[in-house]
C-alpha positions as CSV (number, residue, x, y, z in Angstrom):
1,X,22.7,-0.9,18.6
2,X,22.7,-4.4,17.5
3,X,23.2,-5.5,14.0
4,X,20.2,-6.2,12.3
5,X,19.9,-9.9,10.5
6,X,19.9,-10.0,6.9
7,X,18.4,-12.2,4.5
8,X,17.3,-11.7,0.9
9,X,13.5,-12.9,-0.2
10,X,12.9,-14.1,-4.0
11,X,9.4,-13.4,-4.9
12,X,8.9,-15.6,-8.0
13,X,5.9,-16.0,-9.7
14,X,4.4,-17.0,-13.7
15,X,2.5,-13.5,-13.6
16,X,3.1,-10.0,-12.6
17,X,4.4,-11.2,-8.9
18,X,2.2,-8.4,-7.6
19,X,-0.1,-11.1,-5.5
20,X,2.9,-13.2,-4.4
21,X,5.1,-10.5,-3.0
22,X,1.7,-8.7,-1.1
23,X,0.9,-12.2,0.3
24,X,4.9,-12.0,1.6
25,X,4.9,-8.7,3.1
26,X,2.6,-9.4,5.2
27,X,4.6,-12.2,6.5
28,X,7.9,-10.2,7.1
29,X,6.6,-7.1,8.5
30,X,6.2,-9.4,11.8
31,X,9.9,-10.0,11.6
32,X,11.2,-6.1,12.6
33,X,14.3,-7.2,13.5
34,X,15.5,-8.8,9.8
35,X,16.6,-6.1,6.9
36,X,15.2,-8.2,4.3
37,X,17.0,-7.6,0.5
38,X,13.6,-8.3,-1.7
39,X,13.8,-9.7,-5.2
40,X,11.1,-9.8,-7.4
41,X,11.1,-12.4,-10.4
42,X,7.4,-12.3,-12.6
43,X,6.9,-14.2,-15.8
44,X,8.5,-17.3,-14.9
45,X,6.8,-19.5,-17.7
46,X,9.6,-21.8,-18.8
47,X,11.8,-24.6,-17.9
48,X,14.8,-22.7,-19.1
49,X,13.7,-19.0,-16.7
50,X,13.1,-21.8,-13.9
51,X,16.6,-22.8,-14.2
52,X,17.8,-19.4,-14.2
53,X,15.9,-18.4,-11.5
54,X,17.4,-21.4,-9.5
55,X,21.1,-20.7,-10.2
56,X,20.4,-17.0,-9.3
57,X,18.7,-18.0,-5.9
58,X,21.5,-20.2,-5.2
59,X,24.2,-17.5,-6.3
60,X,22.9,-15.3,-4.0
61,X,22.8,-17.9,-1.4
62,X,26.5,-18.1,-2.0
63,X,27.5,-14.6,-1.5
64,X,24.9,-14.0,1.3
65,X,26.8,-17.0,3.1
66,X,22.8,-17.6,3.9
67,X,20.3,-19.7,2.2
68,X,17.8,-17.1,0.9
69,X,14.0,-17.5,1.5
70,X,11.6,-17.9,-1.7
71,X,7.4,-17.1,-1.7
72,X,6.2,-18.6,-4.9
73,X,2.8,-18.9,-6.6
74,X,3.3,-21.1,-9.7
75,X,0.7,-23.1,-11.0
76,X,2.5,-25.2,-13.6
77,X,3.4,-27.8,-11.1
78,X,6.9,-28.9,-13.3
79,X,8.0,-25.5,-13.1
80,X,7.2,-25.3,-9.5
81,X,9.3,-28.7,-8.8
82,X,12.5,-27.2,-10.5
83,X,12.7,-23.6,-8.8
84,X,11.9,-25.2,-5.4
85,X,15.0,-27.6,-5.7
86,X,17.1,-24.4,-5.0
87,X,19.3,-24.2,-2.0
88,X,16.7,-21.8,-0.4
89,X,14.1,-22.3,2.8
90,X,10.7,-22.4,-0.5
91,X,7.0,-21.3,1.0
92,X,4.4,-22.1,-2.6
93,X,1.0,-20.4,-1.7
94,X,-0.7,-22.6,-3.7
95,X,1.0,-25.5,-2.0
96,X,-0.4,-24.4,1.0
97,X,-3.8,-23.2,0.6
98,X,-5.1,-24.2,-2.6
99,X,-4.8,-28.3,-1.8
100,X,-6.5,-28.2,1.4
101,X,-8.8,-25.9,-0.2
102,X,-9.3,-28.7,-2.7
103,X,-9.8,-31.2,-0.2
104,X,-12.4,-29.3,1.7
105,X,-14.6,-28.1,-1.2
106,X,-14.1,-31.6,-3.4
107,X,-13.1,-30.1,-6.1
108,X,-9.9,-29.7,-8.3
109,X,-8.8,-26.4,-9.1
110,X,-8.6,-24.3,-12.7
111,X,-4.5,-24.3,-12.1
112,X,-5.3,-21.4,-14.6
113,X,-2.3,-18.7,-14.8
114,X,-3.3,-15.3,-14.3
115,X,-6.9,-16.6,-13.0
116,X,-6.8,-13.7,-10.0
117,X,-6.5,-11.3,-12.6
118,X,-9.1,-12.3,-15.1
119,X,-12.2,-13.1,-13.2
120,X,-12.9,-9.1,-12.5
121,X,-15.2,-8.3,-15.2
122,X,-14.8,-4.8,-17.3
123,X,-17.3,-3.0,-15.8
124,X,-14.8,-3.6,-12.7
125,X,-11.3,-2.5,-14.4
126,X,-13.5,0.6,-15.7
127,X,-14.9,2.2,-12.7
128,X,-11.4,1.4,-11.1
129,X,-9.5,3.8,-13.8
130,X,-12.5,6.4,-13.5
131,X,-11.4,6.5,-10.1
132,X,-7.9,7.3,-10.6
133,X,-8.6,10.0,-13.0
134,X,-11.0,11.2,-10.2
135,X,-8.7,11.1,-7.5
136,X,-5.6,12.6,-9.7
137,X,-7.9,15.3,-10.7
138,X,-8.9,16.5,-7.1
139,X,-5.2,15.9,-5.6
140,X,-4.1,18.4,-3.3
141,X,-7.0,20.7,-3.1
142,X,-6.8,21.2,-7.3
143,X,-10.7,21.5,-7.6
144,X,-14.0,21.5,-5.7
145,X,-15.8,21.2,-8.7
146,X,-17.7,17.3,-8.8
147,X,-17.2,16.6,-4.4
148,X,-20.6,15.0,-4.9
149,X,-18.9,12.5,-6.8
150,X,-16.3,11.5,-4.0
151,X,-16.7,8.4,-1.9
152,X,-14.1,9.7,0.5
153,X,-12.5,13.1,0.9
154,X,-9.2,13.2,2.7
155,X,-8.3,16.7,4.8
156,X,-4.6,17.1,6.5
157,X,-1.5,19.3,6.5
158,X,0.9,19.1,4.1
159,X,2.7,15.6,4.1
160,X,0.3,13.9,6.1
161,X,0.0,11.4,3.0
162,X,-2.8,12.7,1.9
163,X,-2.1,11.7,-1.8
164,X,-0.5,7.9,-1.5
165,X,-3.3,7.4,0.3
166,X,-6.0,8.6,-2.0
167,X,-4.2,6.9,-5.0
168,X,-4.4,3.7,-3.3
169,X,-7.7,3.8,-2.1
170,X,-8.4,4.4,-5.8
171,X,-6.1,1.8,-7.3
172,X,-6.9,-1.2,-4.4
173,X,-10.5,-0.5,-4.1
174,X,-11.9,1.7,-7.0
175,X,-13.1,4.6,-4.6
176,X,-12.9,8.3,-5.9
177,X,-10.9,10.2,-3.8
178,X,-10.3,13.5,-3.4
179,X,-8.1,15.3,-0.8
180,X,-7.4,18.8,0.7
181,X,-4.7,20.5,2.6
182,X,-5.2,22.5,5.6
183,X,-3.6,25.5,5.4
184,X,-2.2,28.6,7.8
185,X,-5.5,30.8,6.0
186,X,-8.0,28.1,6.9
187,X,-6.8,28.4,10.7
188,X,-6.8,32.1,10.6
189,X,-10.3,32.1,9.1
190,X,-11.5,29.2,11.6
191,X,-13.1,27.6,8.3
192,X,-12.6,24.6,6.4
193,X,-11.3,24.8,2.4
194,X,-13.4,25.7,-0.4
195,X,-17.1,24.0,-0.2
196,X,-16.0,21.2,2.1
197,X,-18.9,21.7,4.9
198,X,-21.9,20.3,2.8
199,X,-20.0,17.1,2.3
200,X,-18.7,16.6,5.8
201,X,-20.0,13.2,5.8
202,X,-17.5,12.1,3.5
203,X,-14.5,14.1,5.5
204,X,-11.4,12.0,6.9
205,X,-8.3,13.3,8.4
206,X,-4.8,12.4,8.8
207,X,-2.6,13.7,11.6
208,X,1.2,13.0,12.0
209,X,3.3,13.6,15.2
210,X,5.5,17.3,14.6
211,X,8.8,15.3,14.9
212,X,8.1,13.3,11.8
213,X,6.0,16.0,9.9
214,X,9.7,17.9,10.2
215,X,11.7,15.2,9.4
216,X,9.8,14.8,5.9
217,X,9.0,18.7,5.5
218,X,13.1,18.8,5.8
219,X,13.9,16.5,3.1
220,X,11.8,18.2,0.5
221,X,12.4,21.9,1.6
222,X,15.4,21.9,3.8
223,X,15.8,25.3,6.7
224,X,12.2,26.3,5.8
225,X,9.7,27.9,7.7
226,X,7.6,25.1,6.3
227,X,10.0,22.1,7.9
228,X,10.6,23.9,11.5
229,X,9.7,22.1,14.6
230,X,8.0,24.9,15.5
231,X,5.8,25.7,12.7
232,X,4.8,21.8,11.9
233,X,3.7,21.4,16.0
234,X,1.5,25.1,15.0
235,X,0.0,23.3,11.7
236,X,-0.7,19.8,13.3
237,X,-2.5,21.2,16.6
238,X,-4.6,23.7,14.5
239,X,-5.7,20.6,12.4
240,X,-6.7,18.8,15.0
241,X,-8.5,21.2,16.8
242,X,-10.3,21.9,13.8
243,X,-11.3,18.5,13.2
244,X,-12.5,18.0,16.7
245,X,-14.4,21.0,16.4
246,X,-15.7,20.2,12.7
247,X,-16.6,16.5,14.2
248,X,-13.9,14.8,11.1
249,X,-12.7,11.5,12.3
250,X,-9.0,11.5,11.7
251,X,-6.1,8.7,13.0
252,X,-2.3,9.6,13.4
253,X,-0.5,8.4,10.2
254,X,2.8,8.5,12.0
255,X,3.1,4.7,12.3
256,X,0.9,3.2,10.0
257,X,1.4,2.0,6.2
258,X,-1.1,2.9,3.6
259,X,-3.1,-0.4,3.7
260,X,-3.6,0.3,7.8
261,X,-4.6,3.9,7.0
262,X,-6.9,2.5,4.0
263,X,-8.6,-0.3,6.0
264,X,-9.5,2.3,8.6
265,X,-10.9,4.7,6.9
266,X,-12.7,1.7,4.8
267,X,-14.3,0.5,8.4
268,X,-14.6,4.1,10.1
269,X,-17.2,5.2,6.7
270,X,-18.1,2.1,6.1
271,X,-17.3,2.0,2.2
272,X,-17.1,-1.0,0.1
C-alpha cells in the first residue's frame, strides 16, 4: 500500500476560523490520497500574531521539508500582506471572491471583521439554541413527550449516528430534532417506538452496512453480543425491513459525513 502524501494546512483567520477552515474542507476532501496535518489559527488581529503566525508556518515548512498550504479570510488587508509573505502555497477567500464580487455588483465591500457572524438577527441565534435544547432533550429515544414540536425525527439502530446528526441539524440549521433507536423489542413486536406512527411524516432513517456497525459497536463495547457480526447484520435487516414496510425514507450512513446525511434529509423532507 503506497504511502500516503503529507502536507500540513494552516487555517488562519481574525475570527473564530470556523468559516475559513469549512470553506477548506471542502477543498481537501477531493484530495483522498494526501493525510493533511490541519492547523487552526483564529483571532489573528495584530501585526505582532501576523508575524508569529508567519515564523510558525515557515517552521513547519522547515521540518515538513514541504512548504505548507494556508486558507485565509482576513479582512484587514495589512495583516493579510504579512501572513501571505510566508514560505507557504496562500489561497485568501476574500481575495478570491469578494473582489470580483465587488466588480460585479459596483460596490465596495463593509471589510467588517466578524460581518458573517453579526448579520443573523436574535430572533435567529434564539430559535437556534431552542433547538439544541430540543434535540438534547429527545436524544436517544429519552421522551415522546412534545414530537409535535419536531421538524425532523431520526429512527436507526444503535450507532447509526443518529445523535451527531441530530445535533448538527440543530446547530447548522436551527431544526428540532429528535431521534429514536430501533431496538430487538420493536422487531419482535413488529411496531415502531413509543407514539412514533402519528408523526410518520416527519420519520427519517439511517442505515449502516453490518461490517462497519461492528467495527464501531466493537470499540465502545468490545466481545459483545451487541458488536457481533452476526447480531449487527440481525438489527440492520430488521430496520430496514421495517422502514420499507413503515414507508420511512432512510439512506446508508456508511460513507457519508454529517453535512451529506444533513443536506439529504434537508432535500428528501423538504425543510428549510
Amino acid at each position: 500500500m503506497p504511502t500516503p502524501i503529507k502536507r500540513t494546512v494552516f487555517f488562519i483567520s481574525d475570527g473564530t476560523g470556523l468559516t475559513v477552515e469549512a470553506l477548506g474542507h471542502s477543498l481537501l476532501t477531493q484530495f483522498e490520497k494526501v493525510e493533511f496535518r490541519q492547523i487552526r489559527i483564529p483571532f489573528l488581529d495584530s501585526i505582532d500574531k501576523a508575524q508569529d503566525a508567519v515564523a510558525r508556518i515557515n517552521a513547519q515548512g522547515e521540518a515538513d521539508g514541504m512548504r505548507p498550504i494556508v486558507f485565509t479570510t482576513l479582512i484587514d488587508a495589512e495583516l493579510a500582506g504579512i501572513v501571505h509573505q510566508a514560505d507557504a502555497f496562500s489561497m485568501s477567500y476574500f481575495e478570491t471572491f469578494l473582489a470580483p464580487l465587488e466588480n460585479e455588483l459596483g460596490l465596495k465591500s463593509s471589510h467588517t471583521v466578524g460581518r458573517s457572524h453579526g448579520t443573523a438577527d436574535s430572533s435567529d441565534y434564539k430559535n437556534r439554541i431552542e433547538a439544541i435544547n430540543y434535540t438534547l432533550a429527545h436524544d436517544d429515544g429519552i421522551t415522546d413527550r412534545g414530537l409535535e414540536e419536531a421538524d425532523v425525527i431520526l429512527v436507526a439502530v444503535s450507532r447509526c449516528g443518529k445523535t451527531p446528526t441530530s445535533l448538527y441539524l440543530a446547530m447548522q440549521f436551527g431544526l428540532k430534532a429528535a431521534n429514536f433507536p430501533l431496538i430487538p423489542e420493536d422487531f419482535d413486536r413488529g411496531r415502531l417506538p413509543g407514539t412514533l406512527e402519528k408523526h410518520r411524516p416527519k420519520l427519517f432513517g439511517l442505515t449502516i452496512q453490518p461490517e462497519r456497525l461492528a467495527q464501531i459497536r466493537e470499540e465502545r463495547r468490545a466481545a459483545s453480543n451487541y458488536a457481533s457480526l452476526a447480531n449487527c447484520r440481525y438489527e440492520i435487516a430488521e430496520a430496514e425491513k421495517m422502514m420499507r414496510r413503515e414507508g420511512i425514507r432512510w439512506l446508508d450512513s456508511s460513507t457519508k459525513s454529517i453535512e451529506e446525511i444533513s443536506a439529504t434529509i434537508l432535500q428528501e423532507l423538504n425543510l428549510r
